[in-house]
TIBAPA-339536 format. One record per residue (C-alpha): x, y, z; residue number from 1. Coordinates in nm, 2 decimals. Each point is the difference from the previous one (the first is absolute). Example, Ala and Ser with C-alpha at 12.3 -4.5 7.8 and 13.67 -1.06 7.14 Angstrom:
- 1.23 -0.45 0.78 1
- 0.14 0.34 -0.07 2
END
This chain:
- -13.79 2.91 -17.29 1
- 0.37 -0.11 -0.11 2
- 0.00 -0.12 -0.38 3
- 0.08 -0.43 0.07 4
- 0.28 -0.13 -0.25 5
- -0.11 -0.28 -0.14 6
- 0.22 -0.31 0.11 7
- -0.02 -0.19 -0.30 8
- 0.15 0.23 -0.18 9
- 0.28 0.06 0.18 10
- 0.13 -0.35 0.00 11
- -0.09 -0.05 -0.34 12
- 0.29 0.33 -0.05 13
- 0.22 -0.18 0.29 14
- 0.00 -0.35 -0.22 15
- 0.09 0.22 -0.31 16
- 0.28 0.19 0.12 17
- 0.12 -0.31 0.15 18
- -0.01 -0.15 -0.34 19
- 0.14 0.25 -0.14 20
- 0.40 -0.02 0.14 21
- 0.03 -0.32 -0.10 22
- 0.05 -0.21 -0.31 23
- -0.16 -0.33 0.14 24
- -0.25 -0.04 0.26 25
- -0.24 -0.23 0.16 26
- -0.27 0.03 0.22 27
- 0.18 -0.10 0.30 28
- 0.26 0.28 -0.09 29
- -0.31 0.28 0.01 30
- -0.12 -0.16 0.34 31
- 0.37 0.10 0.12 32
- 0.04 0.36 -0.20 33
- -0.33 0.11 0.14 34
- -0.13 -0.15 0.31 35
- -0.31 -0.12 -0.13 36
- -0.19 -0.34 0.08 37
- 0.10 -0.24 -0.26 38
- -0.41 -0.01 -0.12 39
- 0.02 0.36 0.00 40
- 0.29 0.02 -0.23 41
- -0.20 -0.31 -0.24 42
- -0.31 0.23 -0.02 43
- 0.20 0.25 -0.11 44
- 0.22 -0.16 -0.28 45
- -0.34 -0.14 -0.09 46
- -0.15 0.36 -0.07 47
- 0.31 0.12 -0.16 48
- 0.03 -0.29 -0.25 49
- -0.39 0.06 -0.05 50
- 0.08 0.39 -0.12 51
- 0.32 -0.11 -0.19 52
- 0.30 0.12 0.16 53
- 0.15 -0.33 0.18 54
- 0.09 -0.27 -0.23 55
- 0.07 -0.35 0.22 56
- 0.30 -0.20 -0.22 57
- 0.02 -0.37 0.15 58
- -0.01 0.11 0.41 59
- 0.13 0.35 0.00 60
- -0.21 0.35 -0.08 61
- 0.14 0.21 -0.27 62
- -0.16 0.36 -0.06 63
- -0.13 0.09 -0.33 64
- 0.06 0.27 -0.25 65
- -0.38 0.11 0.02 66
- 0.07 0.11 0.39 67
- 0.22 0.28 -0.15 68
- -0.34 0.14 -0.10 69
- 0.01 0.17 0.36 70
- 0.30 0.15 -0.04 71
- -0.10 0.12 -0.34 72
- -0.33 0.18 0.19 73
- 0.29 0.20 0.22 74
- 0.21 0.07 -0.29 75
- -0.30 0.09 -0.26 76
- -0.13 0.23 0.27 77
- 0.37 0.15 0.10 78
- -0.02 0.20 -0.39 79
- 0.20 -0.24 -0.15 80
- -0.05 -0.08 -0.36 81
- 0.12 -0.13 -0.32 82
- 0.16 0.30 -0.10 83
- 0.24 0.01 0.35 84
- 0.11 -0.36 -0.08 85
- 0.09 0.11 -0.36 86
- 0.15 0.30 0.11 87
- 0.23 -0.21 0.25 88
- 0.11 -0.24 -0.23 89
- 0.08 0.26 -0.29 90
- 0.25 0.18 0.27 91
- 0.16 -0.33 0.12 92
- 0.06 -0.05 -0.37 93
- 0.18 0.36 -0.04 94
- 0.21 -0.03 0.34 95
- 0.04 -0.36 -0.09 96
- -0.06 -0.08 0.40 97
- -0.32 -0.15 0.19 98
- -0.20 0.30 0.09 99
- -0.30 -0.02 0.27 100
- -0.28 0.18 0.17 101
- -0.12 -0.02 0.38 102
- -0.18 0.13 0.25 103
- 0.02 0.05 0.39 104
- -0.16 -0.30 0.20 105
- 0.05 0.08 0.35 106
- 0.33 0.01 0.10 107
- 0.10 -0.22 -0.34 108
- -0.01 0.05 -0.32 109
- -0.22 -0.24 -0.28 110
- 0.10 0.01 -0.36 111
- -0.28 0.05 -0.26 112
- 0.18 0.01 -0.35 113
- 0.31 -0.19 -0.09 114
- 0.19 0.00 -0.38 115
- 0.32 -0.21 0.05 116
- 0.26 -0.04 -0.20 117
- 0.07 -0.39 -0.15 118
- 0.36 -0.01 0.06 119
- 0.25 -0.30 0.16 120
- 0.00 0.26 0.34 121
- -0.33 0.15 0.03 122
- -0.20 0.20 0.25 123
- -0.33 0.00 0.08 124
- -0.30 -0.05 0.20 125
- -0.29 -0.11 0.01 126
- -0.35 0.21 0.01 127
- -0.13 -0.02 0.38 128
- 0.34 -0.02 0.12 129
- 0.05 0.18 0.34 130
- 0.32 0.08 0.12 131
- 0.07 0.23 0.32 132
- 0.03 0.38 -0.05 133
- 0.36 0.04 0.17 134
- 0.13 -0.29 -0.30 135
- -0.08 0.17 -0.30 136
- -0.01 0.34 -0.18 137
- -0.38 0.11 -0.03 138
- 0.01 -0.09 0.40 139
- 0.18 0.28 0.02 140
- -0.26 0.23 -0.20 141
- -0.34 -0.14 0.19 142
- 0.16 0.05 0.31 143
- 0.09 0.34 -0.07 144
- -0.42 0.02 0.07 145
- 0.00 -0.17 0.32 146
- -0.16 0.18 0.32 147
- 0.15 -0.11 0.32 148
- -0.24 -0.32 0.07 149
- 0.09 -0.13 -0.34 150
- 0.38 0.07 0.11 151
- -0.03 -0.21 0.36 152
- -0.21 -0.24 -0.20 153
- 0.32 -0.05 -0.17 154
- 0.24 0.04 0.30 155
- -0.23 -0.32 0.16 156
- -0.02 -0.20 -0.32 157
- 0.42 -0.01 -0.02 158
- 0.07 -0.04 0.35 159
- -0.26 -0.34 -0.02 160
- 0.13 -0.14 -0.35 161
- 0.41 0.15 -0.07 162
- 0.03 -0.27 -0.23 163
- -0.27 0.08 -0.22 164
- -0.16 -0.34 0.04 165
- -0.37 0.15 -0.06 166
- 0.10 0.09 -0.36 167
- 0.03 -0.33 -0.22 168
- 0.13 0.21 -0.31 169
- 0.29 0.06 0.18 170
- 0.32 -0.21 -0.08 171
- 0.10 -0.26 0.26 172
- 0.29 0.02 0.28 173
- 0.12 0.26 0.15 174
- 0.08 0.36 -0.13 175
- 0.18 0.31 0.11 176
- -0.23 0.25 0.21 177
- -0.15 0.31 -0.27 178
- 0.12 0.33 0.03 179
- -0.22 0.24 0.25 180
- -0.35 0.01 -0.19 181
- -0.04 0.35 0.15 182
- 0.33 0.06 -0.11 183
- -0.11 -0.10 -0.37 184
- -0.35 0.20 0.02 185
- 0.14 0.35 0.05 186
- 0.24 -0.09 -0.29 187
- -0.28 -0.11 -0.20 188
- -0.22 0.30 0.07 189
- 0.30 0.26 -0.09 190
- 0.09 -0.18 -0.33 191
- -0.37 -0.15 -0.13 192
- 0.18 -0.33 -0.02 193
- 0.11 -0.33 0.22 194
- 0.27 -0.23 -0.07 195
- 0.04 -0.35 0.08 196
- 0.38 -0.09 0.04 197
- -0.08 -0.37 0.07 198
- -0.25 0.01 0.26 199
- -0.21 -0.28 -0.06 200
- 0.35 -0.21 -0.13 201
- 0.36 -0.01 -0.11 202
- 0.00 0.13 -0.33 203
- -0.37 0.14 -0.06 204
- -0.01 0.37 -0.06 205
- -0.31 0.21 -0.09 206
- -0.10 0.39 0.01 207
- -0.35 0.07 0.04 208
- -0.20 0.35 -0.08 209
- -0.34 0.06 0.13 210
- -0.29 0.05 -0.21 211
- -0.26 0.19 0.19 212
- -0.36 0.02 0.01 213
- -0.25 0.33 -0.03 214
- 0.10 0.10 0.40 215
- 0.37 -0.04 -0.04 216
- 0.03 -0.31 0.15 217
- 0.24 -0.27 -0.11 218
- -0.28 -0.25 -0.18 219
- 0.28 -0.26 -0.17 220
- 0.34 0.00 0.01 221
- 0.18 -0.05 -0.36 222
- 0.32 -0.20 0.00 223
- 0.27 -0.13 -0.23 224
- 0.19 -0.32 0.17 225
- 0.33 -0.10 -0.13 226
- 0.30 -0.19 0.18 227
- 0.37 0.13 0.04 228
- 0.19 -0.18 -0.25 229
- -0.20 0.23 -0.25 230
- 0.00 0.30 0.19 231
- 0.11 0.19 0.38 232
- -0.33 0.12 0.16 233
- 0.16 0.30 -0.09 234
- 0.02 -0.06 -0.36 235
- -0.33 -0.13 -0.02 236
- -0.17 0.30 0.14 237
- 0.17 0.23 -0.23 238
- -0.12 -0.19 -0.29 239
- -0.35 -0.04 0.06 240
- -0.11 0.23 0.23 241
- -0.09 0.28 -0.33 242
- -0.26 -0.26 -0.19 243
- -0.11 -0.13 0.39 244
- -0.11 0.36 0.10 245
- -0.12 0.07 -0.40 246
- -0.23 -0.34 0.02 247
- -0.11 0.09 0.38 248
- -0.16 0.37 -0.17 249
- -0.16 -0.21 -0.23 250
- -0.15 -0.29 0.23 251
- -0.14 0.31 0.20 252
- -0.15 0.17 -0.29 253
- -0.17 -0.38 -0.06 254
- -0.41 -0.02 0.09 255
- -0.08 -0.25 0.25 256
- -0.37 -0.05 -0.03 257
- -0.02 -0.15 -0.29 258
- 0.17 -0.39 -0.10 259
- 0.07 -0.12 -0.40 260
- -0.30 -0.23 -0.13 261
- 0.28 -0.31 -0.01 262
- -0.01 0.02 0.37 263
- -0.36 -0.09 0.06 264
- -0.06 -0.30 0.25 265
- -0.03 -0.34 -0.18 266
- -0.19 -0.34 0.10 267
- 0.20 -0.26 0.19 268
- 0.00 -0.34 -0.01 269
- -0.12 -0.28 0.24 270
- 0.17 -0.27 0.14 271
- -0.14 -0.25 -0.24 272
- 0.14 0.18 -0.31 273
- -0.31 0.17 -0.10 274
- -0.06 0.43 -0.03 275
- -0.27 0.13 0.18 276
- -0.13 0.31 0.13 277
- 0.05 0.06 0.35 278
- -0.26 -0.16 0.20 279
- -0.22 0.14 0.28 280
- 0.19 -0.15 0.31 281
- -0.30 -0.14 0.11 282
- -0.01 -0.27 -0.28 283
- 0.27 -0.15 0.11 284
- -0.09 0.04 0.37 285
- -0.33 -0.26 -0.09 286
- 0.23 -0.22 -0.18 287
- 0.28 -0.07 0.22 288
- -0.20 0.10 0.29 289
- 0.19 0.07 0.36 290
- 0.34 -0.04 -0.20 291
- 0.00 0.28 -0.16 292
- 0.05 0.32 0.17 293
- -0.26 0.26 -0.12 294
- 0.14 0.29 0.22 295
- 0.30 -0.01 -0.15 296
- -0.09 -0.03 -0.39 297
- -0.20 0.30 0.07 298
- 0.28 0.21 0.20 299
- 0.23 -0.10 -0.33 300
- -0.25 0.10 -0.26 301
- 0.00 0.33 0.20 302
- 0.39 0.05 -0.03 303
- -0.03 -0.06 -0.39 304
- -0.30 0.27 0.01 305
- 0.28 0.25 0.18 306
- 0.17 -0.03 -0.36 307
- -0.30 0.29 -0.14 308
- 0.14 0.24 0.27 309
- 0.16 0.25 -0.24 310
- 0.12 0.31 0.18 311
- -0.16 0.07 0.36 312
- -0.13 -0.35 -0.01 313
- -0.38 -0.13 0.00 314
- -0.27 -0.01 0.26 315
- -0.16 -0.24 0.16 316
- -0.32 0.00 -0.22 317
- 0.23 -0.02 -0.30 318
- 0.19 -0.32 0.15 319
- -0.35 -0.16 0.05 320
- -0.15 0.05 -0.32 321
- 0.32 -0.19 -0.17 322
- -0.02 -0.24 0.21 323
- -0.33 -0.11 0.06 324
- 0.02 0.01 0.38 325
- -0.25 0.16 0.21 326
- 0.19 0.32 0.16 327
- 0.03 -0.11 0.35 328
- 0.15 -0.30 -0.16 329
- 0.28 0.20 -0.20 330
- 0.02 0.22 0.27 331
- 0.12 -0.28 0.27 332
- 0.26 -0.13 -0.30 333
- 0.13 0.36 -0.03 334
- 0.04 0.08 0.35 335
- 0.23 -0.35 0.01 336
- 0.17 0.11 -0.28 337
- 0.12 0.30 0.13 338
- 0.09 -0.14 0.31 339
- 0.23 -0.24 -0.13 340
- 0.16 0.27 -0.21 341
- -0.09 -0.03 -0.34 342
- -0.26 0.26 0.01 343
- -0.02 0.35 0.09 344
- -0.34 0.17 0.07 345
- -0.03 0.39 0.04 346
- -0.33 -0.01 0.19 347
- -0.17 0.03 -0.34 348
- 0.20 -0.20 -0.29 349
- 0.16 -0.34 -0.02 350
- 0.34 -0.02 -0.22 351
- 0.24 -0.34 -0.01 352
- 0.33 0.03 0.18 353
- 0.33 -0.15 -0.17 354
- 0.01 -0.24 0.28 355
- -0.24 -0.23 -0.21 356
- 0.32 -0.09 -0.20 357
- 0.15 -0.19 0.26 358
- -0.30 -0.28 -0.08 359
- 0.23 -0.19 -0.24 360
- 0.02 0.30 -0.25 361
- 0.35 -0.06 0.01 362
- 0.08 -0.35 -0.02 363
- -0.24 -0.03 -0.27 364
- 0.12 0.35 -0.22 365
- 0.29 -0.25 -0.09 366
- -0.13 -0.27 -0.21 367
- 0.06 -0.02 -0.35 368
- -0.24 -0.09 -0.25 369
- 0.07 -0.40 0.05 370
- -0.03 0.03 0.36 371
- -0.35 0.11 -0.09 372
- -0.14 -0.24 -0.23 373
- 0.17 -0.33 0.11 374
- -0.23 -0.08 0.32 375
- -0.33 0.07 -0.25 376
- 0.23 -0.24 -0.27 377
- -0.03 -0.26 0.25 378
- -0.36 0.04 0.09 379
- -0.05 -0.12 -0.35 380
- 0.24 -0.27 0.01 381
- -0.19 -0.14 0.25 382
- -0.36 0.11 -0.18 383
- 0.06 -0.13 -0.35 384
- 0.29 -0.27 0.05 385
- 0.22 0.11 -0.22 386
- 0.35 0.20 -0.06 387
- -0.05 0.42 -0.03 388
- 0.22 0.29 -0.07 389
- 0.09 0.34 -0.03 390
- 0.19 0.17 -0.30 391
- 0.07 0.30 -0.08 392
- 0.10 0.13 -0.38 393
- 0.39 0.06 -0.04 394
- 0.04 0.08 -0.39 395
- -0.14 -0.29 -0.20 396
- 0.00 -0.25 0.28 397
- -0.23 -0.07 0.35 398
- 0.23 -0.02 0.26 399
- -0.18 -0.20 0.32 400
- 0.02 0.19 0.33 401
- -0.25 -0.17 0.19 402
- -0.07 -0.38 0.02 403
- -0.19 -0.25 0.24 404
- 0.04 -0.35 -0.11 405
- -0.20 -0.30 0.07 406
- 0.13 -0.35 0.07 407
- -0.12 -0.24 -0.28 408
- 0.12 -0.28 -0.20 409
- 0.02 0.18 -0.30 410
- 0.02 0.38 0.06 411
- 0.14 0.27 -0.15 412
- 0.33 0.12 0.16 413
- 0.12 0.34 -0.11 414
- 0.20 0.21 0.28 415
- 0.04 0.37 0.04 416
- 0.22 0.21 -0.27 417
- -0.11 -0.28 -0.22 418
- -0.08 0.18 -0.37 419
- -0.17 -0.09 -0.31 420
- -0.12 0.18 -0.31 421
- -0.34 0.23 0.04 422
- -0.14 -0.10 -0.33 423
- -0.08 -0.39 0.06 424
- -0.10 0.07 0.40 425
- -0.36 0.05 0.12 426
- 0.18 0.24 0.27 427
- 0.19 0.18 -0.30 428
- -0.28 0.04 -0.20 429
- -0.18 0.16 0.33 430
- 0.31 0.27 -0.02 431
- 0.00 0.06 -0.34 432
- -0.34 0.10 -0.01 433
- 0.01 0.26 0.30 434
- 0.26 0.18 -0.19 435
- -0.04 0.29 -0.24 436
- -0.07 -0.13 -0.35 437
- 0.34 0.18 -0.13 438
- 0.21 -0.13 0.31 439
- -0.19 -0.39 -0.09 440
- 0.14 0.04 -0.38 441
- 0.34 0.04 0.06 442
- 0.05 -0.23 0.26 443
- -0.17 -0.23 -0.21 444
- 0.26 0.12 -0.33 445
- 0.26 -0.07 0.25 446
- -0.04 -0.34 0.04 447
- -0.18 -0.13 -0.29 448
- -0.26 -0.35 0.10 449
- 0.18 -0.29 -0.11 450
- -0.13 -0.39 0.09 451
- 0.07 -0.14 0.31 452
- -0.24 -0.27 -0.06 453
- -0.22 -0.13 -0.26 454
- -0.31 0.22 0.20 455
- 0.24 0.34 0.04 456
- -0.23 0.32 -0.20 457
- 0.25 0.13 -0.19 458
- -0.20 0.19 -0.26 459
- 0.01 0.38 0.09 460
- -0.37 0.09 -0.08 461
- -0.11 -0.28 0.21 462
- 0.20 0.07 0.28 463
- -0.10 0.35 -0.02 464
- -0.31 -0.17 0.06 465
- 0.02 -0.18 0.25 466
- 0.14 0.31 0.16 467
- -0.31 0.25 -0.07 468
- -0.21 -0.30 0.16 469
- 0.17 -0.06 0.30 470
- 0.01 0.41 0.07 471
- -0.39 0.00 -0.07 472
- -0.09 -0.35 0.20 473
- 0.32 0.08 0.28 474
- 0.14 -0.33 -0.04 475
- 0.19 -0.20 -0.21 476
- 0.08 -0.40 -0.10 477
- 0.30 -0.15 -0.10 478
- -0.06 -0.38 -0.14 479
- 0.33 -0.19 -0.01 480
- 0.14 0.29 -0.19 481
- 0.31 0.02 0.18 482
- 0.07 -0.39 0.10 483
- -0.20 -0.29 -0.11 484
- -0.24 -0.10 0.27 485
- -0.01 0.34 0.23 486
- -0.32 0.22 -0.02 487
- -0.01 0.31 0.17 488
- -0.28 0.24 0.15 489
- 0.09 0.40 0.05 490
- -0.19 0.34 0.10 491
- 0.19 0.28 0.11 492
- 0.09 0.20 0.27 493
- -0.04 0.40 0.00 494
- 0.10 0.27 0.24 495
- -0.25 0.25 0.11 496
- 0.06 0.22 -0.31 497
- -0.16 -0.34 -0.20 498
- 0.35 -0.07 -0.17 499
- 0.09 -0.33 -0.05 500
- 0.30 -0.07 0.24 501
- 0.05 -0.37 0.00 502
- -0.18 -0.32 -0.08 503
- -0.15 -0.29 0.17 504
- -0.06 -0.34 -0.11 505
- -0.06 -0.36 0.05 506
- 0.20 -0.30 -0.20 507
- -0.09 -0.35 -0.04 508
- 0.01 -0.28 -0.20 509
- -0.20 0.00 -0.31 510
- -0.16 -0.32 0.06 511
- -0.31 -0.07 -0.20 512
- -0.26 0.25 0.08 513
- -0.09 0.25 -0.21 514
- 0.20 0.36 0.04 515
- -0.40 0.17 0.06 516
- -0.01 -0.25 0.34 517
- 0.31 0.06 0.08 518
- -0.05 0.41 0.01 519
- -0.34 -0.05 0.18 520
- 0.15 -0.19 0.25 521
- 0.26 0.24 0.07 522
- -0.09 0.35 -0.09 523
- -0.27 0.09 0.29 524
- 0.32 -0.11 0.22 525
- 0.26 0.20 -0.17 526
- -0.19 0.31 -0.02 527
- -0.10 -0.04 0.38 528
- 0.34 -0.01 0.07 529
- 0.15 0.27 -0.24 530
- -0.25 0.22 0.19 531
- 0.10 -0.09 0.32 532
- 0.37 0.08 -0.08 533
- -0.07 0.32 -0.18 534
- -0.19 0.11 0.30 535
- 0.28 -0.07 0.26 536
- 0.22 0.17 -0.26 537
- -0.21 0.31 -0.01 538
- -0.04 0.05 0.35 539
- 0.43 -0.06 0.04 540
- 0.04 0.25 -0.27 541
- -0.23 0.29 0.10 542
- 0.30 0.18 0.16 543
- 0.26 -0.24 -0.02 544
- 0.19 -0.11 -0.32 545
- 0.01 -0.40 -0.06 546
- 0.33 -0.11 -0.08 547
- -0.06 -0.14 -0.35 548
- 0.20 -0.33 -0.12 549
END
């Protein structure tokens, strides 16, 4: 008999793509985007807040950086690694323009790698971006490997949608019809190369070279973007076409079997601030009961499993084994999967299709770090009852990044950019001690402690410390060291190479406890929530840099 798809999760992937175009959505905007029965679209949201990848702010449904998790399973399992990324952003550096990688999705085409330049004008997208083959220059290389069904395909899909309106990446309003794609694919396949002479807008220019796989076939496309008051599309092809084809010799020469160790999976938060394990679907299924959507927790975990499908991809015993799931289970998740397109299965072997990307990977590939941590900041605003922040180091001062502020009587008000001296800072002493003992001395000789007040440390060896101790215990106290009255809390926050990126804290008034109470009250919260952030950072960073402040 005919595999069944299971229903649940297919409007479970309905609800996310339909929260996926949109910055701001509420439940009655999903019961619109997808058809569903407005109880349907409630269980759902329900089972997606349960796994950790919708976030509700006041009435509307945000997504969550941990659903980038399934895009990372199609990207881990695609080859790409730590080593691409670096690779990427090393030749953007040389050609001093954005330089990208994609790869063919249907008749579009979804970027995988991005290093943008930081300038006034600058050009880039952003991974899981899909733009439509006749608008841009690797559309011109993957079509090159169309057969005729994937050509009428095409034909049908421009004579239903001219404008493009299926394609959210794409700039708004009108724009002036491409040249011929057929036209562009025998020029690509006599010269190795595509051009895009402001295809996707005024302005944009690109050239693209294919890197190909073990068979010949065009695997990514390798682009340099740049815009016409630096260059003609001409000009720009001229320049950078020698180091594109040079690096596209080398990406082919890559392994893709194997991923770095930074780029193992990490834990993810829950809702309530806390890191856990993933659980067994079925606990939550007994404690929210017919809310909770078991089906479709299951089909998800499934679509992360995809991410272990290096090469030919994995079969179905494989799948169920990482999962947990009996195999008829897996099997009825896969078989959905593949029908609504973001899996492909070759009778034997299961691999993720880049179409998983569209689920958000996009929107969410552009947060920056503060984007990041300020929903968990005010988790523990509303836990604790009091003021906390972010800094980062910036010479010999914390410079705050991140705040969520609590309305009291008395209450510390500090607002972004604000600075202050490491030394006398909880936060600063947090910083100082994730740094390299020779990098912690001269920062320290650069600013010599002086009193701020009559508490400020401003003995060397005892700062020194101080230091030592809060790298060995991983937090740190400041008692009205740097203004009479304020006591402050800090542990830190590390990327996934355990490097000390940032800082968290919580400041209050000193009051008349004890500093001990004060730490046991707040610690078990702070390190909850440093956790949570780090692991939210993680998973955006796996193949996406985070914009640093």
């Amino acid at each position: 008999m005919p595999e069944e798809s299971v229903r649940p999760l297919e409007r479970g992937l309905a609800v996310l793509r339909a929260l996926a175009v949109a910055d701001q959505v509420r439940a009655g905007d999903l019961v619109r985007a997808t058809g569903l029965a407005r109880s349907t679209v409630d269980r759902v949201v329900a089972t997606l807040a349960r796994i950790g990848y919708v976030r509700e702010h006041g009435q509307e449904l945000r997504l969550t950086p941990r659903l980038m998790e399934l895009g990372n399973a199609y990207l881990a399992a695609s080859g790409l690694s730590g080593e691409v990324a670096a690779r990427t952003a090393r030749l953007a550096d040389e050609l001093d323009e954005s330089v990208s990688l994609a790869v063919p999705d249907g008749d579009g085409v979804r970027f995988v790698t991005q290093a943008a330049r930081r300038r006034a004008m600058s050009v880039a997208f952003r991974i899981g971006d899909l733009l439509p083959a006749e608008r841009c220059a690797p559309g011109a290389l993957f079509a090159a490997e169309w057969d005729e069904a994937a050509w009428a395909a095409w034909r049908g899909r421009v004579a239903a949608d001219p404008g493009g309106e299926a394609f959210p990446a794409l700039p708004p309003g009108p724009a002036a019809p491409p040249p011929d794609l057929a036209d562009r694919v025998e020029r690509s396949r006599a010269t190795g190369w595509a051009l895009d002479d402001q295809l996707i807008e005024p302005g944009l220019i690109a050239t693209a070279v294919p890197v190909r796989d073990a068979a010949g076939r065009a695997r990514y496309a390798l682009s340099a973007v740049s815009h016409t008051s630096r260059h003609t599309a001409q000009g720009l092809a001229e320049l950078v076409l020698p180091r594109l084809r040079a690096e596209a010799a080398h990406l082919e020469a890559l392994p893709t079997a194997q991923l770095p160790h930074d780029q193992t999976d990490v834990t993810a938060p829950h809702t309530d601030g806390e890191t856990l394990p993933y659980e067994q679907p079925g606990d939550a299924k007994a404690e929210l009961g017919p809310g909770y959507l078991q089906s479709l927790a299951r089909g998800l975990a499934v679509l992360r499993a995809l991410g272990g499908a290096r090469g030919d991809g994995l079969p179905l015993t494989a799948i169920a084994e990482a999962t947990g799931l009996p195999r008829a289970t897996a099997r009825r998740c896969l078989h959905t999967l593949v029908l609504e397109g973001y899996a492909a299965h070759d009778g034997r072997l299961y691999r993720p299709l880049p179409r998983i990307l569209e689920l958000g990977h996009a929107r969410l590939s552009g947060l920056g770090f503060a984007d990041i941590a300020e929903p968990h900041l005010r988790q523990l605003t509303a836990r604790v009852h009091q003021s906390a922040s972010v800094t980062v180091l910036d010479g010999t001062d914390i410079l705050y990044v991140a705040r969520a502020a609590t309305t009291r009587v008395m209450s510390v008000y500090i607002t972004l950019g604000t600075r202050f001296p490491a030394y006398p800072t909880a936060m600063g002493r947090v910083l100082l001690a994730g740094l390299p003992e020779q990098d912690r001395a001269r920062l320290l000789k650069a600013a010599p402690p002086r009193a701020l007040t009559r508490h400020t440390v401003t003995d060397p060896a005892t700062l020194e410390h101080l230091l030592d101790r809060a790298a060995a215990d991983g937090y740190a106290t400041a008692d009205e060291e740097l203004e009479e009255g304020l006591r402050s809390v800090a542990v830190p926050l590390k990327d996934a190479r355990g490097r000390v990126i940032a800082a968290l804290n919580v400041a209050q008034h000193a009051g008349t406890a004890p500093l001990e109470e004060t730490v046991g009250a707040l610690l078990p919260a702070l390190r909850g929530t440093a956790a949570a952030i780090e692991a939210d950072l993680h998973t955006a960073a796996r193949f996406n840099g985070v914009p640093m402040p």
